[in-house]
C-alpha positions in Angstrom: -56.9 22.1 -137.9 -59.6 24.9 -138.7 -57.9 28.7 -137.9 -60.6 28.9 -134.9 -59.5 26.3 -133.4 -55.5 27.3 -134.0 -56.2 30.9 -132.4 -58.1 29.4 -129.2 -55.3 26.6 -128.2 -52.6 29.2 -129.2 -54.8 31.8 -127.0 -55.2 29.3 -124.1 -51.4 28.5 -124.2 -50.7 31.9 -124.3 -53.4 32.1 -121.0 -52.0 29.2 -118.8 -48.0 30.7 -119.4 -49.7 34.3 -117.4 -51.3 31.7 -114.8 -47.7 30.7 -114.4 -46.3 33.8 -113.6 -49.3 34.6 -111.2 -49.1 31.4 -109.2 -48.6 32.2 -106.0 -49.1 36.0 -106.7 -52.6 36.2 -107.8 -54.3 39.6 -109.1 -55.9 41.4 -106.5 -60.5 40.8 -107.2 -63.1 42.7 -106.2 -65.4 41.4 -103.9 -69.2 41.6 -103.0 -71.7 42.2 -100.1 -73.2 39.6 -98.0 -77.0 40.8 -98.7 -76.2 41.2 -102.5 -74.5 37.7 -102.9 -77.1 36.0 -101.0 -79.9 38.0 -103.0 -78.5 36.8 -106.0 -78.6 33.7 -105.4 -82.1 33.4 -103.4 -83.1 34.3 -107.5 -81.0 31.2 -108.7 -82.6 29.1 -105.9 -86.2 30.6 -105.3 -87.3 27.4 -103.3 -84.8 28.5 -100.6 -86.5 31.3 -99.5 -88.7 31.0 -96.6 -92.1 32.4 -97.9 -91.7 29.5 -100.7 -91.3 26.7 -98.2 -93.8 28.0 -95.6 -96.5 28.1 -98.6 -95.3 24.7 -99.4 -95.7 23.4 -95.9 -99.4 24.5 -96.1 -100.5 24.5 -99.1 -98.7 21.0 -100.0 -98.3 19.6 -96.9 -97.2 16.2 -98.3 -94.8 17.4 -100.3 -92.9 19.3 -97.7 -92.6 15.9 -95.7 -91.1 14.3 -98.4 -88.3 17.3 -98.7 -87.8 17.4 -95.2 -87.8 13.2 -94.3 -85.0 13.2 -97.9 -82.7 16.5 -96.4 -82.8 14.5 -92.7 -81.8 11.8 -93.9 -78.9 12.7 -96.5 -77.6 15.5 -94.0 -77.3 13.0 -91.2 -75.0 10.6 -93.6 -73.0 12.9 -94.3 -72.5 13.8 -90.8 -72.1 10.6 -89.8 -69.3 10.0 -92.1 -71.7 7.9 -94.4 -71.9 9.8 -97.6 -71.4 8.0 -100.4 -69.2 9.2 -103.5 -69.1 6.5 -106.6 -70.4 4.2 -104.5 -67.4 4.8 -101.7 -68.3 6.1 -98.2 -66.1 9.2 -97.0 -65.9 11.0 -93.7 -66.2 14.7 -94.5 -67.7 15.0 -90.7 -63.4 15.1 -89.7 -60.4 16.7 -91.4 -60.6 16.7 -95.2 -58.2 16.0 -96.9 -58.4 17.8 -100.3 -55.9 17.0 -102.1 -56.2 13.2 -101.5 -58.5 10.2 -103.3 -60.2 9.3 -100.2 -60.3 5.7 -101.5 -56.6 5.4 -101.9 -55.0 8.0 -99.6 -53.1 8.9 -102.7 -52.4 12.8 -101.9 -51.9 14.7 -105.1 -49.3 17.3 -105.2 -49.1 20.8 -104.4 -48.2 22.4 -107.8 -49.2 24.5 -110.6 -52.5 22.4 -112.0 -51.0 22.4 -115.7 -48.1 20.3 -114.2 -49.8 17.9 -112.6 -50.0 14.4 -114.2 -53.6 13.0 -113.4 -54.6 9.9 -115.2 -52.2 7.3 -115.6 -50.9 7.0 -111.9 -51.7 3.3 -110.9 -52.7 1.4 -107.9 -56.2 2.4 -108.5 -56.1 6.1 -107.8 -58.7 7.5 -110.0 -58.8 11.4 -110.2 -63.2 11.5 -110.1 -62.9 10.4 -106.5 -61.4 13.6 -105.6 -62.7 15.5 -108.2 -66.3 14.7 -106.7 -65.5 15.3 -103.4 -64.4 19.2 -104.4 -67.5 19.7 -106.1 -69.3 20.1 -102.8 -72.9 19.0 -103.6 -72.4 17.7 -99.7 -72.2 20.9 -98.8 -76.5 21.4 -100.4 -77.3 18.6 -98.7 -76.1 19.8 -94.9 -77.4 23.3 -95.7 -80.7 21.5 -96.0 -80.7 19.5 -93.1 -80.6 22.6 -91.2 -83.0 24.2 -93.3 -85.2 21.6 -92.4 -84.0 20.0 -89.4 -82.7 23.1 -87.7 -79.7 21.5 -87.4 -76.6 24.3 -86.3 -74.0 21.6 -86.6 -75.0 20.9 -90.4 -75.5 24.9 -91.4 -71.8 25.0 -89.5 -70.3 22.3 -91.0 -71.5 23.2 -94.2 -69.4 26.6 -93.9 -66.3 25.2 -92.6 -65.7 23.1 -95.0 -66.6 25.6 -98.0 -64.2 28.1 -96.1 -61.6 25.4 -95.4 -61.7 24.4 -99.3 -60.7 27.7 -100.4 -57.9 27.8 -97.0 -56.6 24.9 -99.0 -56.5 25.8 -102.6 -54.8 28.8 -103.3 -55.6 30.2 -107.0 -54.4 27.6 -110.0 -52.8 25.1 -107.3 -53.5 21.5 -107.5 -55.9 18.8 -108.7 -59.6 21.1 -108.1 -57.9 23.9 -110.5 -57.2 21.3 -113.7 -60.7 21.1 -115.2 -63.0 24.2 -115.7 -66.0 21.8 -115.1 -65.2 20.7 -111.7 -65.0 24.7 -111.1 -68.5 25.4 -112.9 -69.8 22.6 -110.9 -68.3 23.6 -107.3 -69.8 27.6 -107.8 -73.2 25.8 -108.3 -73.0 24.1 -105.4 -72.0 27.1 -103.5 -74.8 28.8 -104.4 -77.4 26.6 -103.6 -75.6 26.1 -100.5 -75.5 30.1 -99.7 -79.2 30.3 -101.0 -80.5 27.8 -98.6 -78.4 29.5 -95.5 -79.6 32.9 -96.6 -81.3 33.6 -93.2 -78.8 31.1 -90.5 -77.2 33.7 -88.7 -73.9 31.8 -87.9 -72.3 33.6 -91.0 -69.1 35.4 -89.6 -67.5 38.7 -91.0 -65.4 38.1 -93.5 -67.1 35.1 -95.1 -68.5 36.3 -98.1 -65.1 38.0 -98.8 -63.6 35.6 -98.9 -66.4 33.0 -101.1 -66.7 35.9 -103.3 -63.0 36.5 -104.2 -62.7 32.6 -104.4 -65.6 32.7 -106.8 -64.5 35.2 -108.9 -60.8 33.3 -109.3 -63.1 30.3 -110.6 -65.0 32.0 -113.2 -61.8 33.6 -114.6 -60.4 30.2 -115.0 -63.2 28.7 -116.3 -63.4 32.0 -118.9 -60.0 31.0 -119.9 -60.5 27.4 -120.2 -63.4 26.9 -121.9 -63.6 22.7 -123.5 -64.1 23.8 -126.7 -62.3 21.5 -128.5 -60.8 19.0 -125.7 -64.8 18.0 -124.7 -67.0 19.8 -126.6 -70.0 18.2 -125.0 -71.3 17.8 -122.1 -67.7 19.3 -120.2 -68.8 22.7 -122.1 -72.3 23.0 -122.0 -71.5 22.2 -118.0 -68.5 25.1 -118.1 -70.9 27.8 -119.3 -73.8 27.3 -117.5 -71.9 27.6 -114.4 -70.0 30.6 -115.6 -73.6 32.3 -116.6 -74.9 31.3 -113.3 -71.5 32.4 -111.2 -72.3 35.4 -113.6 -75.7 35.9 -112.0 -75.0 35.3 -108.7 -72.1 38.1 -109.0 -74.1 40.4 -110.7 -73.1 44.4 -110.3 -69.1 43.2 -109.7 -66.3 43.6 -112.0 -66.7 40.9 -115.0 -70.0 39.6 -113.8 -72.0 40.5 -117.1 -68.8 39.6 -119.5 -69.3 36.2 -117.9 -73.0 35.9 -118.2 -72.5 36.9 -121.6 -70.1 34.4 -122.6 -71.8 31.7 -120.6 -74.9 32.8 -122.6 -73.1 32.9 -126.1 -71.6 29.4 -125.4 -74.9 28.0 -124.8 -77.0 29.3 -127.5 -74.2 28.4 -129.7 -73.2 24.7 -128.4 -76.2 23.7 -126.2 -77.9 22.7 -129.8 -75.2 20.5 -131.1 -75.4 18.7 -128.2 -78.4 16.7 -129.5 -79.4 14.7 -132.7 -82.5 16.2 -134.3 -84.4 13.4 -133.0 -83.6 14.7 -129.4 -81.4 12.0 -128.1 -77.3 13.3 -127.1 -74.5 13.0 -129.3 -73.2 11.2 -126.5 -74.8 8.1 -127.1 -75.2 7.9 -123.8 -78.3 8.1 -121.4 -76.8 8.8 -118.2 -74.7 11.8 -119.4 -78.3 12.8 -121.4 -79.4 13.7 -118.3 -75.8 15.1 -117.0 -76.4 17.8 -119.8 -80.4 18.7 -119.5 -79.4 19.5 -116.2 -76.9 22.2 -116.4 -79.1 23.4 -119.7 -82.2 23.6 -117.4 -80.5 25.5 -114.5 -79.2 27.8 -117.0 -82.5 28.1 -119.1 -84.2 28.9 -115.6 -81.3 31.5 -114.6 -81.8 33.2 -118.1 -85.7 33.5 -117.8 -85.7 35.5 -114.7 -82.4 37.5 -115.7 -84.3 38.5 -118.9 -82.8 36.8 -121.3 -83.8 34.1 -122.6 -81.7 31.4 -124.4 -84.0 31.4 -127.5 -82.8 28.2 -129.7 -81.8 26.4 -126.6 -85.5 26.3 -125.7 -87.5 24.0 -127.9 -84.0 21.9 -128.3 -84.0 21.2 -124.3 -87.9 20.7 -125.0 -87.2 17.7 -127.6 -84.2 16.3 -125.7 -85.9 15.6 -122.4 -89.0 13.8 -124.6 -86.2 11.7 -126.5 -85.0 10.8 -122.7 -88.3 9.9 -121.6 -88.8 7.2 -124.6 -86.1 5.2 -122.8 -87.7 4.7 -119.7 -88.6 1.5 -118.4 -92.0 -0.4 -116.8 -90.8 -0.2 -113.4 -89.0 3.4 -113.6 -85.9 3.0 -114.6 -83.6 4.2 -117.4 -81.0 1.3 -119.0 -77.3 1.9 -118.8 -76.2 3.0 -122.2 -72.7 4.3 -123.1 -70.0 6.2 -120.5 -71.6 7.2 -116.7 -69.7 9.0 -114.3 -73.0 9.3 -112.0 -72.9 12.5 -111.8 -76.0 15.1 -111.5 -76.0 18.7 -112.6 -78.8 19.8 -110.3 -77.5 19.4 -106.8 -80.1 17.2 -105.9 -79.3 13.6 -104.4 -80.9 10.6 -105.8 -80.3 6.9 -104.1 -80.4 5.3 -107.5 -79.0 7.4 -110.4 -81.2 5.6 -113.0 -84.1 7.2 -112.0 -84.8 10.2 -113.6 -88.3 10.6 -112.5 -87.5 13.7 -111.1 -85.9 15.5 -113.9 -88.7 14.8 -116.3 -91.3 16.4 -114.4 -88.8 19.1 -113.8 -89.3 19.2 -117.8 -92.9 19.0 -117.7 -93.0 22.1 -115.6 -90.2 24.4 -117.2 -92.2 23.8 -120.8 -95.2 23.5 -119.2 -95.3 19.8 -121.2 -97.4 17.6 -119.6 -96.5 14.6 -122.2 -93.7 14.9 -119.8 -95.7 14.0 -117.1 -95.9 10.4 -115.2 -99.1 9.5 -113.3 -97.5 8.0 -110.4 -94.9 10.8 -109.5 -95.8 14.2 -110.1 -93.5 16.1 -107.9 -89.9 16.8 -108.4 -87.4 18.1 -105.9 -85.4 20.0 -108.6 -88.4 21.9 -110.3 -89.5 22.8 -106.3 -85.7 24.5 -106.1 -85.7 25.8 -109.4 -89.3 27.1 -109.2 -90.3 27.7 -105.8 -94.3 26.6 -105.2 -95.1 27.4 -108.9 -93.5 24.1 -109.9 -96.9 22.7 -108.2 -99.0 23.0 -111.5 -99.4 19.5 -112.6 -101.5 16.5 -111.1 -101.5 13.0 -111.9 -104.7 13.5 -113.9 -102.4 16.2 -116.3 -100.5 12.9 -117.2 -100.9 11.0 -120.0 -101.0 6.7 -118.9 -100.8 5.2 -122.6 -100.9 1.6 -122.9 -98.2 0.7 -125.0 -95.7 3.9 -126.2 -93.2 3.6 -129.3 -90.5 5.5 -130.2 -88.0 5.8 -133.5 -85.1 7.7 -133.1 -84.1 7.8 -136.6 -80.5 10.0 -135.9 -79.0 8.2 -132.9 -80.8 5.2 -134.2 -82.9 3.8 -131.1 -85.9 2.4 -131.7 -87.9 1.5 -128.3 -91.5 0.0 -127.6 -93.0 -0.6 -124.6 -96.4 -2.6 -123.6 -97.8 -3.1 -119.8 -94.3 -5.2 -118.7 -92.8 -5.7 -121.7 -89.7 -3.2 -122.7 -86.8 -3.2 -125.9 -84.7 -1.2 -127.2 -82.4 -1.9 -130.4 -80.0 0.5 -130.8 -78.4 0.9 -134.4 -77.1 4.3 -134.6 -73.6 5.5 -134.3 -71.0 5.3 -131.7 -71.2 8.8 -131.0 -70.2 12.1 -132.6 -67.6 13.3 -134.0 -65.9 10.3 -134.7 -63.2 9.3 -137.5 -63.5 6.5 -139.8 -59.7 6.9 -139.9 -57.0 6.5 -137.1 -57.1 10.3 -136.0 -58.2 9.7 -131.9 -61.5 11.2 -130.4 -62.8 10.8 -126.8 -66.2 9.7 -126.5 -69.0 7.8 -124.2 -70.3 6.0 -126.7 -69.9 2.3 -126.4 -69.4 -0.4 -128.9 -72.6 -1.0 -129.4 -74.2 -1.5 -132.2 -77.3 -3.6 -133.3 -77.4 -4.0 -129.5 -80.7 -5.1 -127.9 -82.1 -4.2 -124.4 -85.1 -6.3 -123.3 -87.7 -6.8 -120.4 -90.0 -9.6 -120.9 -93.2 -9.7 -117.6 -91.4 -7.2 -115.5 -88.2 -8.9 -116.0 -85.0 -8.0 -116.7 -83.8 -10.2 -119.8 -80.6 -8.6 -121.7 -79.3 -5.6 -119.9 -76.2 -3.5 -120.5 -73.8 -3.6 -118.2 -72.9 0.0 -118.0 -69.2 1.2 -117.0 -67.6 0.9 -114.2 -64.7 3.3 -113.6 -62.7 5.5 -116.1 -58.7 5.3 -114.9 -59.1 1.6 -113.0 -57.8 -1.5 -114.8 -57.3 -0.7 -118.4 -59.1 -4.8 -119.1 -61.5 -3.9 -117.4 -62.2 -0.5 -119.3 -62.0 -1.8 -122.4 -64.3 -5.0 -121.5 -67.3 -2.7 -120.7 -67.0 -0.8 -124.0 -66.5 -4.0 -126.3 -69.0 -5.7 -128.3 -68.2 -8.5 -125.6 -70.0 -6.4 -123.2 -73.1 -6.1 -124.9 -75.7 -8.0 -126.5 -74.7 -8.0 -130.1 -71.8 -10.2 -132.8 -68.1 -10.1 -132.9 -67.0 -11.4 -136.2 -63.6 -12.5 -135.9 -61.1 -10.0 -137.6 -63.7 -7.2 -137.8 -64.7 -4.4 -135.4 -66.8 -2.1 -135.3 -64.4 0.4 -134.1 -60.9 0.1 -133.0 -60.0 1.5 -129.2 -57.3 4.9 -129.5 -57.3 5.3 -125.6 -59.0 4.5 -122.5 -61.9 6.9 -123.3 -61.6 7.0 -127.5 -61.9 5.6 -130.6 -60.9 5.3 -134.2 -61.3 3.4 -137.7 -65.0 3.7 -136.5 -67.1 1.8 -139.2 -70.3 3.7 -141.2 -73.3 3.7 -139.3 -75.9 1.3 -139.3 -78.9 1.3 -141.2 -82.1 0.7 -139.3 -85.6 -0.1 -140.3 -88.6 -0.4 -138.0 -92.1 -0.9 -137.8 -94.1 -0.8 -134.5 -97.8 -1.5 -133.4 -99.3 -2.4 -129.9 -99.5 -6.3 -130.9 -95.9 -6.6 -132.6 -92.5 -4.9 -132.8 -90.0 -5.3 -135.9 -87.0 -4.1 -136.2 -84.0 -4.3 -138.7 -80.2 -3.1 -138.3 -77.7 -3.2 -140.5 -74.4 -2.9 -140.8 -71.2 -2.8 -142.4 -68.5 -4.1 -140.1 -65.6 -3.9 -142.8 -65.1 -5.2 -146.7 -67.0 -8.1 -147.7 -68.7 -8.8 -144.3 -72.3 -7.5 -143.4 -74.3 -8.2 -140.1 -78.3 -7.9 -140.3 -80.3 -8.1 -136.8 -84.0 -8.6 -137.5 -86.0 -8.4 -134.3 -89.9 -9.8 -134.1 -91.0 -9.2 -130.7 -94.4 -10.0 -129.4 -95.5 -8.2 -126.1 -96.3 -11.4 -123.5 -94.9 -13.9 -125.9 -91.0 -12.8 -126.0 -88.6 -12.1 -128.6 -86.9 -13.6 -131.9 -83.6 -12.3 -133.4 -82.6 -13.3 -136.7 -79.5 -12.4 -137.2 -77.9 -12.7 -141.0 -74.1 -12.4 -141.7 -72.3 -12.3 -145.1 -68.6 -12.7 -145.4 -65.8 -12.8 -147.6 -64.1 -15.8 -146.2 -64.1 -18.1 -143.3 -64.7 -16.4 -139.7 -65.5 -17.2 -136.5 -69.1 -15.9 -135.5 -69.3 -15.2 -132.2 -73.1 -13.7 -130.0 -72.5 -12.2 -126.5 -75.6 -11.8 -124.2 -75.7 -10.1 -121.0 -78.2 -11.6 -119.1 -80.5 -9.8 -116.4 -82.8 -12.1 -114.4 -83.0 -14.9 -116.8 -81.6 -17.8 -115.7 -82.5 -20.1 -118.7 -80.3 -20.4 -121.7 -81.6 -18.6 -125.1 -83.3 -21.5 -127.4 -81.2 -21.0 -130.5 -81.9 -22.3 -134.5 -79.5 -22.2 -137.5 -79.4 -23.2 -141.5 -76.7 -25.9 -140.3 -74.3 -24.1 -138.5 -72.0 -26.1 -135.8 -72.9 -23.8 -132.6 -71.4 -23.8 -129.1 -73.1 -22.4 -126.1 -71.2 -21.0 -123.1 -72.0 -20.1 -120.1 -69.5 -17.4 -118.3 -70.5 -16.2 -114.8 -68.3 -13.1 -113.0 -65.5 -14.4 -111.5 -62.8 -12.0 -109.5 -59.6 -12.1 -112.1 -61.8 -11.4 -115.2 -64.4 -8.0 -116.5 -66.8 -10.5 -118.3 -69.7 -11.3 -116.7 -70.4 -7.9 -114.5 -72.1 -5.2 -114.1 -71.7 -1.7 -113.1 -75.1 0.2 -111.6 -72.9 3.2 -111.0 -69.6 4.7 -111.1 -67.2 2.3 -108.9 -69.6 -0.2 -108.5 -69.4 -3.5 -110.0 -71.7 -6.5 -109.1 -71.7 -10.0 -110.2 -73.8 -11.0 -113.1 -74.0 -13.5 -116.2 -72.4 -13.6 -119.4 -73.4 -16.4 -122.3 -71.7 -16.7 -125.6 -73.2 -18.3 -128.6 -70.2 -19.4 -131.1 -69.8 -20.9 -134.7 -67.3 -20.6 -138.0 -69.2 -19.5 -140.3 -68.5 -19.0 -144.3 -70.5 -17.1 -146.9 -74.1 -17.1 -145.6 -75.7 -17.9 -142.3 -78.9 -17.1 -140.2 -78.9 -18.2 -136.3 -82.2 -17.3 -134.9 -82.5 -17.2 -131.0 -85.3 -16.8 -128.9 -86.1 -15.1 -125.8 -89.0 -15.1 -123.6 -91.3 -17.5 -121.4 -94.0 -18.9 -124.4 -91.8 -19.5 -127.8 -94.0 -20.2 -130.4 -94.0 -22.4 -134.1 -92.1 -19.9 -136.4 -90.7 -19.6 -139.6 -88.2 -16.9 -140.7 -86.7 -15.9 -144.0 -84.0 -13.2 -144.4 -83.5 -13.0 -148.5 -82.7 -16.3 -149.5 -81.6 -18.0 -146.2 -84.7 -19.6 -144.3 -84.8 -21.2 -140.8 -87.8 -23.1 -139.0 -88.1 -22.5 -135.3 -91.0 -25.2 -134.1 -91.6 -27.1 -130.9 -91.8 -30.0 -131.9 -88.4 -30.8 -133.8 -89.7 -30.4 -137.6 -87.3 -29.2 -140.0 -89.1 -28.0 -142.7 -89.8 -24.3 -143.1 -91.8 -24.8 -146.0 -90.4 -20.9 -147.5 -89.7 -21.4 -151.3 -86.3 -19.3 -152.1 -86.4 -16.1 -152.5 -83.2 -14.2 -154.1 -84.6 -11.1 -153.0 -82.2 -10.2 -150.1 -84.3 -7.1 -148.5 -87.3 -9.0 -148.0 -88.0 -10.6 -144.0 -90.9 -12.7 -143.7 -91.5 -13.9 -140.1 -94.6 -17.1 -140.1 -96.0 -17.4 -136.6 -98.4 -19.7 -135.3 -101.0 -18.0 -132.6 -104.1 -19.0 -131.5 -105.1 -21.4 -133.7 -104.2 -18.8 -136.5 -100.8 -18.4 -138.9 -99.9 -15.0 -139.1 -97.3 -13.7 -141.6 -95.5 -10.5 -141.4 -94.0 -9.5 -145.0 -90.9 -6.7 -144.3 -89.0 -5.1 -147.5 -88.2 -2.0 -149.9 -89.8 -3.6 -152.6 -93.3 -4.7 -150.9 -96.1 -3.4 -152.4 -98.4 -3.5 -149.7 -99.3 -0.5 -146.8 -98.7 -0.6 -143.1 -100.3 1.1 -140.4 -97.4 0.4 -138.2 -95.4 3.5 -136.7 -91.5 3.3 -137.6 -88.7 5.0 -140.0 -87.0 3.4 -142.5 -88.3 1.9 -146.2 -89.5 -0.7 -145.2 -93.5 -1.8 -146.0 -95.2 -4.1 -143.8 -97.9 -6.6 -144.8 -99.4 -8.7 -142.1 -101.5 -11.8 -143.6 -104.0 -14.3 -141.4 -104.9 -17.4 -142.1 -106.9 -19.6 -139.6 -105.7 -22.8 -139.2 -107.6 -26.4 -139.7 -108.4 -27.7 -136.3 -107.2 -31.4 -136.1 -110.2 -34.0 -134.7 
């Protein structure tokens, strides 16, 4: 263990026995004005103020309909005891119940937080339930029905349950004091909350005593609590940016600029390693991408208009919310890779979380990017909060509507292309960072996932991934959706990819894949490979043509005799794949969701499952074998040769592939017929020929045509 990170476990052990002693008998705080507290944080939150929303009502009078039709809406669920939290609906409109997982009625105790045992309690009780319902994004979303609405009962609700919170949990007491980032979170929300009421007059004397003191007791603990070792992701990026912004909204109190300074430190230091050079999170996963460019933007925007800028965050943030847009689909949608806990930084309500629409425009207009841009939506609630009417600069003649986009991500190892309704994405990076190729344990949201292959064929849905559907429910169930058997790539019997060291970790994590990739409007190849353990290789080669569908040929090498096995998560496709082989006895299964087993669903959020389709492709295999299998509505005669194993894919039951053997095992040559024409793709190191094609890799890609004789 480095000395760092000796002294700041010894210091925080050293930290939580003084939180001991004070429990119950907390230091005395300073506190802060009304007009100064809600000042500040009318800067955090400059669409709050009124002159910002009455130039929006005439100046962008479409706009400000959408705003106030979305805050009438969400404040009436939640008074109607509606709102939804991971996909459960909880009453906050009667006596909350803090302490308790409002799905289970399982109260957690009343005790010094370190005491308290969180995870492993059974019976379903899962710890985010409560955790989300303390960090009050509710709360925004009353304060802006009466902003809107005019609504007293929302505005009043809104503070009585903020003051009733902090009635009911005393400093370091219970579940809403044992993670820093449920802290940073909640102070965000209360001062959006406060910036939106800044001019409802049913404020009492007294209030802002008592939020200010209760404020104050977060950002100490979230000083003194800092994930820099326990989550060094998106759990700290989160912690400081709401310690810089508590900071802010503080400003001219005791401790105020040693927290903005640490907050700022943390971020210029961390908020980088949070993303591969190639923009995309460590994570290896999308929805948690997102999770982190929000609290980054909030505190990039706070930073701005304190005067200090977070310099290297800038152009990092710039680069990670391009990496973010690659993934998203025709349609509008992002796919589900890796760990979600649906949760947003920005408090900002979205009915699905896959969209992040929103948040890329929010992009476009904090680098003043308009590659960030989308032609059919141009305006983003966040940037309006963040950025008052100034986040009106972009039309949807700023936006750039390309025909077909591609994307290599050579460091997390995605490789997406997109074309009118056709979509993929292979994905042969790692699991995530920071792993160990040895048994030492590390949490992460990276899935097993490898050489995994995401497709939408005509608007379509094809192979998805399932996504996750809770973190502390049925441990099956858990480790299904982070298996190979919940995604669409090979188990090879006696091999994994990684082995599972806990719910949420891994170890014995096997080397990276290597990936290859060449991409053009008319034809997308791909090649991952990987080494799954001594003496057994897997290589996925992808040909996709946009309109046509997709062939995978997929090459394994072992040492002895295994069992082979393909999962595929299927979307809207009801058909089974059409499947070839060099003489391999294959089984095809179909496995639908049923009630007493994981396989077969899906999770669209957090606590969320719906019934879907799992089908297994199966066969022993020994020494050499390539299965090719074929997705899409308008297969085609092809021929594919990986090295020297060759397989012929026609319509019409022909064997031959008419490939002479090659023993050169780098090259891929894929042999389609279209239009009357054979065309031949020629993929490898050793190729002489050029390529125009966009992609990372060695590869060189020759593409030959050859019209062929018209029969009488």
């Amino acid at each position: 263990m480095p000395p760092r990170e000796i002294r700041t476990r010894l210091a925080e052990k050293v930290r939580v026995r003084r939180e001991r002693k004070w429990y119950g008998h907390p230091p005395v705080v300073g506190t802060q004005s009304a007009a100064d507290l809600i000042g500040n944080c009318l800067k955090l939150v400059p669409g709050a103020k009124p002159d910002q929303l009455q130039r929006l009502k005439t100046e962008r009078p479409e706009e400000h309909a959408q705003l106030v039709t979305a805050a009438t809406i969400r404040a009436e669920a939640v008074l109607a005891g509606e709102w939804e939290i991971l996909g459960f609906p909880v009453d906050v409109n009667n006596t909350v119940d803090w302490m308790a997982d409002p799905r289970t009625d399982f109260v957690f105790p009343r005790q010094f937080y370190a005491d308290m045992s969180l995870y492993e309690i059974g019976n379903g009780v899962d710890v985010k339930y409560v955790w989300e319902l303390g960090r009050h994004q509710f709360l925004v979303e009353l304060a802006r029905g009466w902003r809107f609405g005019g609504q007293q009962q929302c505005a009043a609700r809104a503070r009585e349950l903020l003051l009733d919170w902090i009635d009911n949990n005393r400093q370091y007491e219970g579940v809403h004091w044992t993670s820093a980032l449920e802290l940073a979170m909640r102070g965000i929300s209360w001062i959006w909350t406060i910036a939106t009421l800044a001019d409802w007059d049913g404020w009492q004397p007294g209030d802002f005593e008592l939020i200010t003191r209760s404020l104050r007791e977060q950002a100490e603990y979230i000083e003194h609590h800092l994930s820099y070792y326990s989550s060094p992701y998106n759990h700290l990026v989160g912690e400081a940016a709401g310690l810089y912004l508590i900071g802010c909204a503080l400003s001219g109190t005791p401790g105020a600029e040693r927290w903005q300074q640490l907050g700022h430190r943390v971020l210029n230091e961390q908020g980088p390693r949070q993303f591969y050079d190639d923009g995309f999170c460590v994570e290896q996963a999308t929805g948690y991408h997102y999770y982190t460019l929000g609290f980054m933007s909030l505190a990039l925007v706070a930073a701005r208009d304190q005067g200090q800028p977070i310099k290297s965050l800038e152009p990092v943030v710039q680069n990670a919310f391009r990496a973010g847009l690659a993934f998203r689909q025709p349609g509008g949608r992002w796919p589900a890779i890796g760990d979600v806990d649906s949760a947003r930084a920005i408090p900002v309500h979205h009915d699905d979380f896959w969209e992040f629409d929103s948040l890329c425009v929010l992009g476009a207009v904090l680098f003043e990017d308009p590659k960030l841009l989308l032609s059919e939506n141009t305006f983003s609630e966040e940037a309006y909060w963040l950025f008052g009417c100034d986040a009106q600069k972009f039309t949807a003649a700023d936006a750039n509507e390309l025909p077909f986009t591609a994307t290599v991500l050579p460091e997390s190892g995605y490789t997406i292309a997109a074309a009118e309704q056709d979509w993929i994405c292979f994905d042969a990076g790692p699991l995530g960072d920071g792993l160990h190729a040895d048994a030492t344990p590390s949490t992460a949201h990276g899935h097993a996932d490898a050489l995994q292959i995401l497709f939408r064929h005509q608007g379509r849905d094809i192979l998805v991934d399932p996504g996750m559907p809770f973190y502390f429910g049925d441990d099956a169930w858990v480790g299904h959706f982070r298996s190979a058997g919940a995604h669409n790539t090979i188990d090879v019997d006696g091999i994994e990819m990684a082995k599972r060291a806990g719910r949420l970790a891994w170890s014995h994590v096997a080397p990276r894949p290597h990936l290859d990739a060449r991409l053009a409007d008319d034809v997308w190849l791909m090649r991952g490979r990987a080494e799954w353990g001594a003496g057994t290789t897997v290589e996925r080669n992808i040909l996709a043509i946009p309109g046509q569908g997709m062939w995978v040929a997929d090459r394994i090498t072992t040492d002895q005799p295994r069992s082979i096995t393909w999962n595929w998560q299927m979307g809207e496709e009801r058909s089974l794949p059409q499947v070839w082989t060099n003489g391999l006895d294959m089984t095809t299964s179909e496995q639908p969701a049923v009630e007493e087993s994981p396989v077969g669903w899906f999770a669209p959020g957090y606590g969320v499952h719906q019934q879907g389709r799992r089908i297994q492709c199966q066969s022993p295999a020994t020494d050499k074998s390539l299965v090719v299998t074929f997705y899409g509505d308008n297969p085609l005669p092809l021929d594919v040769r990986v090295g020297d194993l060759t397989v012929s894919c026609p319509l019409d039951g022909t064997e031959a592939t008419g490939f002479a053997v090659d023993e050169n095992g780098d090259e891929v040559i894929w042999r389609v017929e279209i239009d009357g024409q054979q065309v031949t793709y020629t993929a490898g190191e050793s190729n002489a020929g050029q390529t125009a094609l966009e992609g990372v890799g060695a590869w060189c890609v020759t593409k030959t045509v050859e019209q062929l004789s018209s029969v009488s």
